[in-house]
Structure formats: C-alpha cells, structure tokens
N, C-alpha and C positions, 0 to 999 in steps of 0.2 A: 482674151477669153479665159484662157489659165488663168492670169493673176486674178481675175475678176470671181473665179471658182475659189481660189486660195480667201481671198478676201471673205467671202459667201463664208466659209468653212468660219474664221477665225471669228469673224462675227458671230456665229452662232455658238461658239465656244465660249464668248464671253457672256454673250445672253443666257448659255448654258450656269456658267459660273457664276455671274449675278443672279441666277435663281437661286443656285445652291446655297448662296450666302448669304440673300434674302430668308431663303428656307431655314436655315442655320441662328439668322439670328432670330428669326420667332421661333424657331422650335426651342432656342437654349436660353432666351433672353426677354421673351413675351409670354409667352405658353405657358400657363400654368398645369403642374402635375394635378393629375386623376387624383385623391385620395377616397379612400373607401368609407373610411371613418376621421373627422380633425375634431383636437389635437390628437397627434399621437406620441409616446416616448418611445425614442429610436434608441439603442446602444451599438455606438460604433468601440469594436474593438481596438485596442493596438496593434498596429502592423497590418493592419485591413487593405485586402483585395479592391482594388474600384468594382470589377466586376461582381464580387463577393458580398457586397456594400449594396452593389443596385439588385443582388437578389435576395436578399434581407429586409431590404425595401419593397419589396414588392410582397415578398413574404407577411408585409405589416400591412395588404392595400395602397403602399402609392404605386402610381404605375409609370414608372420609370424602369425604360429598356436599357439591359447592361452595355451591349456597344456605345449607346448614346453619352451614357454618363463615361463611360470610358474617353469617348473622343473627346468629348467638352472638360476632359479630365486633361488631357492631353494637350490640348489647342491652348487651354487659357495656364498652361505652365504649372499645374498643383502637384505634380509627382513629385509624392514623400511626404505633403506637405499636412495631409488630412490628419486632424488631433480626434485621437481617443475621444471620448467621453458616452454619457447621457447626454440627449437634446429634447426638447419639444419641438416635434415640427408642425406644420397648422396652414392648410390651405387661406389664402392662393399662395403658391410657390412654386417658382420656375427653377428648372436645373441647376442656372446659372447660380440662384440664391442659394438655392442646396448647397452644392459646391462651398460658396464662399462663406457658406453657416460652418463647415467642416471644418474650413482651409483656418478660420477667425478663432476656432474653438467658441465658438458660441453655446454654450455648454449649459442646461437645465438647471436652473439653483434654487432648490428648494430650502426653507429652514424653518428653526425650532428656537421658539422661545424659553426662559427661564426668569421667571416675575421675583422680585424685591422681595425678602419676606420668604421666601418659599425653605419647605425643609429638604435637606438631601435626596431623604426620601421621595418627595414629589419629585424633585429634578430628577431621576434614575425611573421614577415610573412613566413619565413624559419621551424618553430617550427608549424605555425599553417598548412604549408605545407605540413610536415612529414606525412607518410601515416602507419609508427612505432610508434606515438607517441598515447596515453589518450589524450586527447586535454581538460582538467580539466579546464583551465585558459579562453576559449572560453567565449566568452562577459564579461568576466572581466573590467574595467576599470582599468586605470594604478595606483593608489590608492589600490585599491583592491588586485589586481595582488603584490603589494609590501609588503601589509599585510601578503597575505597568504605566502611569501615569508621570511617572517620574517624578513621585512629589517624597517628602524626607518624614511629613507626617502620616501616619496610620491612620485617622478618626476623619472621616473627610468633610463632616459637616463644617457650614460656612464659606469652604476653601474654594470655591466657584464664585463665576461673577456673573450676576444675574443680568443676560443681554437677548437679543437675537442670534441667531447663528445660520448662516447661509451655508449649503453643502450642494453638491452634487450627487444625485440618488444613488444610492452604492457605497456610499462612504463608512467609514467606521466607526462604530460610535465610540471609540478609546479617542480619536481623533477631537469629537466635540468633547468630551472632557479634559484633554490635554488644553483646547483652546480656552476653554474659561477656565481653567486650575490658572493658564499664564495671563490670561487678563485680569484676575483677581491679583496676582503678585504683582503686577506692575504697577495696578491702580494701588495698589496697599504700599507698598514702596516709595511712590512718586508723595506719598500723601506722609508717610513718616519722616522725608526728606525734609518736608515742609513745616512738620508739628511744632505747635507751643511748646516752650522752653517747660521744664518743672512738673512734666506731666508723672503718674503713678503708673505709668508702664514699663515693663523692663526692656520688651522686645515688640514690635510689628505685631506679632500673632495677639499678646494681650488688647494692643487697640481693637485688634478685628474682633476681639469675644466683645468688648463692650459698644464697637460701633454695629454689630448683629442686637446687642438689645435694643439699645437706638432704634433701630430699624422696624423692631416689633413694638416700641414704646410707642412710636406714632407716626404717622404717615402727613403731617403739616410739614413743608419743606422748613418754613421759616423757625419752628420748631425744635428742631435737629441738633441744632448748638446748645441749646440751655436747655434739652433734655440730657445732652451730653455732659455737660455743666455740673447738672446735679448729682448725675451716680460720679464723674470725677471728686467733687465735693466729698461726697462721700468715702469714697476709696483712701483721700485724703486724710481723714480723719479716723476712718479706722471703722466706721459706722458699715450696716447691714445695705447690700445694695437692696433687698425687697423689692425684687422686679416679679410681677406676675406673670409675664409671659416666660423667664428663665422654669419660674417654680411649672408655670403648664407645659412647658416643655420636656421636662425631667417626668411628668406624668407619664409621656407618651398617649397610648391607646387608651390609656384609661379615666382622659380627659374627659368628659363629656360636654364638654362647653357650660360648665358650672362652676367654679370656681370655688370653693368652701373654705370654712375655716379651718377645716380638718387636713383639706388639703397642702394650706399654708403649714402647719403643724409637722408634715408628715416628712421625716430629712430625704433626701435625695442628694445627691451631688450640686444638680442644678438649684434645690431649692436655696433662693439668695436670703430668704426668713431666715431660715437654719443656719447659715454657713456665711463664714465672713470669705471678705474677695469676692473675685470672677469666679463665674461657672470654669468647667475645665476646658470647655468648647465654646468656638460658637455655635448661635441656638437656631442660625438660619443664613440664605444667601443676602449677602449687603451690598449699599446702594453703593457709587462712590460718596453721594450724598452725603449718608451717613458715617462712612470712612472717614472723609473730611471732617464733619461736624466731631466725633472722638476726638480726633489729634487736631484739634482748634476748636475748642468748647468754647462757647459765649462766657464774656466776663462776668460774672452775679457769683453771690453768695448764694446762691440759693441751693436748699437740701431734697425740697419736696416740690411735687408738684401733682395737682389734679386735675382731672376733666371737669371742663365745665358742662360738655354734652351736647355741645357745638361742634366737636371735631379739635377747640382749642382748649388749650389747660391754664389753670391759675398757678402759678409758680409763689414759693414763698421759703425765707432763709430758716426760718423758728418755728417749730411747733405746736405753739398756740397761734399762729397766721394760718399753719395750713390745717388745724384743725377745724376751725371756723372757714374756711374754703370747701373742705368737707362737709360740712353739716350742711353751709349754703347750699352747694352744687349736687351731693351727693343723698343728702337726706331731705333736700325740698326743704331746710327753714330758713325762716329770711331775719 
C-alpha cells in the first residue's frame, strides 16, 4: 500500500513537471508577445539588467513579465551575452525570439544614400537631414570637418564616395563621413595603381578633379572613356579644358540654370574658358566609373565633343568636324 502511495506521489510529480514544461515551452517558445503598438524601436543599453530590459519593454507596450524573461534568460544559458544596440522589434514574437534577436545582435540598420554627381553641399545637407544620425559635425567648418575626419586635405569637395551607407540609429555622423572619405581613397588608389602609362596627372588627387568632370560631363557609362579622352587630349597639349559644368560650378548660387556668354566670360578659378589646367578642386562626388574612365581614357584623338540630344555625343579630333557637329545637333541645320 505505501509503495503504491509513494508511486501515486511520483507519478503526479512527473505529470506535475510535464505540465510545467509543456507550459514553459508555449509560454517561451509558442506564445507570442502582446505588443501595443508593431513595429516598434527598442534601445537596449550596454551592461543592461534582464530584469531592467523586460521593464523597458514593457514601458514600450510589449508585455513581457520580468521574472519570465529573466528565467528563459537563465534556462536557455544568455547570461552576459545580450549586445547593445537599436532593434526593430514587430509582432508575432515570442520570448524565446526576443532573447535570441539580443543574444544575435540583430541590430536595426537603417541608411543614407549619396548619388554620383552630387556636390558637398548636398551630401552634408542629406547627413544634417537624417533624423538617425548624432549630428557630431553640426557647425563644423569644412577645415574642421576634414580634420576630425582624418583626411590631410582642407577643401572637402569630391573627397567622398558616392554609395549607400547602412548604420545603426544613434550613430555619428563623423562616422559616415569617415566611411566614404575611406572608400573614396581606396577606390582612387586601386584605380591609380592600375592607370595608363603617359597620363598629364602628377598625383591621384589631379585624376579625381578631372574624373569629377567626367562625371558632370555625362551620365552614358559607355561614354566615360572618350569623355575622359578628350579634356586628357587637352591637358596634353596645353589647350583650355572649357567644361561647363566646372565654369557653373565656380558660379555657385548664382547659377540659375542659364548658362550665358557672360558667364563663360566671367574668371573664376573653376572657370576652365578662363584658366588653363584643372580646376583647384573637384566640382562633385565620383563614380568609380568615372575614376576609372580618367586614369584609362579611350584611345582617340579626339579634342571636342557634343551632344547630339539623345543623351549621346558626337566626338571629333579638329575643329572644323566639331563645328559642323554643332551646327548639325546644336543649331538644327542639316
């Protein structure tokens, strides 16, 4: 009769214990969290409490009980293990996933573009934009801004590289300009490693002023080289590079998307009418594209070149060819 009592007992103990652990695994590993509102952005700090963590959470509408998350914190071995960051988290979600978005650093990556083509200026008003970013660099001057950046130039136009850029919400924006100042150097480096023999460059930085024209000259990939081709030609020989977009660059604000003869006229640094050589700068952010196409210009003689108003241009080596390519394309006579 006793053993048969003793028995009675442990049996129920275990049918006690398989509920508990039934119960254990839907509540940690079925069960999705309440949330009040999904998605939501969580910030777990460094050095974060479990306990501290699930009333933070709860403070945001999920409703995850601090013992719970503590035990399932415990049982499944994470102690120490939860990373810092931003997350988005977004019903359905169970403890267990919680946990293991923590434990993974599964961490919110938001990011910011910077298009081909773009001037400094847009790139720093896009950055001062971001509603993700530290804005660290805020009343900086462009001197400043380059120091903390670690770069050896002063003038920061061009010296970024026009990509995407992935961050975690919170980040610094000195950080995404440190990342494209060093992706720009690398792409410009790999790309001088590789240049035509006999080019009219002295250093890296000169490629980058005239692969930035490049880049405003025209936007056809195939293009790229025997635009590059011709202000080489050019540089070669000693001749005016007369690029339009250096001289409306050197405008600034007082461009009005007009273009005149007065304005050709008018010196500036950048105007390339006026001034033999390169601008002192480059006049925008460059492709690698266009990097490449500089330090590997298409083989042609060719000096000039113009729009035919298709998007593609008529190339020609003498100046009675591209005058009569002008008149054709540019003044309608046939």
């Amino acid at each position: 009769m006793k053993g048969r009592t003793v028995g009675l007992v442990l049996l129920s103990l275990l049918i006690a214990a398989g509920a508990a652990l039934a119960w254990g695994w839907h509540r940690f590993r079925v069960e999705p969290l309440g949330f009040g509102q999904s998605p939501i952005r969580f910030t777990l700090p460094a050095g974060a409490n479990v306990r501290g963590v699930a009333q933070a959470l709860r403070a945001q509408g999920v409703d995850v009980r601090p013992v719970e998350l503590w035990l399932w914190y415990k049982l499944r071995g994470h102690d120490g293990k939860l990373k810092a960051g931003t997350y988005e988290l977004a019903a359905p979600l169970t403890i267990d996933a919680l946990l293991e978005k923590f434990v993974r650093g599964d961490v919110l990556l938001v990011s910011i573009r910077f298009g081909e083509g773009w001037t400094f200026r847009q790139m720093r008003e896009a950055i001062d934009a971001s509603p993700d970013l530290a804005h660290d660099t805020r009343g900086l001057d462009d001197a400043e801004l380059m120091q903390r950046v670690g770069a050896s130039e002063r003038r920061p136009e061009g010296l970024f590289f026009p990509d995407t850029y992935r961050f975690t919400p919170g980040a610094s924006d000195l950080e995404i300009y440190r990342r494209a100042y060093q992706a720009l150097q690398r792409t410009l480096h790999a790309a001088w490693e590789q240049r035509a023999p006999d080019l009219p460059f002295r250093n890296p930085y000169e490629a980058l002023v005239l692969a930035s024209i490049v880049e405003k000259e025209t936007g056809l990939a195939e293009e790229r080289d025997k635009v590059a081709a011709v202000f080489v030609n050019r540089l070669r020989r000693g001749m005016l590079l007369q690029s339009d977009p250096t001289t409306i660059y050197g405008m600034g604000e007082r461009f009005d998307g007009n273009l005149r003869k007065r304005d050709l006229q008018a010196d500036t640094e950048y105007n390339t009418y006026t001034r033999a050589g390169l601008p002192p700068t480059p006049i925008a952010l460059t492709s690698k594209a266009s990097i490449e196409a500089a330090l590997r210009p298409a083989d042609t003689r060719a000096l000039y070149f113009v729009s035919r108003g298709d998007g593609t241009s008529e190339f020609s080596s003498d100046l009675s060819s591209h005058n009569r390519a002008v008149s054709r394309y540019q003044r309608g006579s046939r």
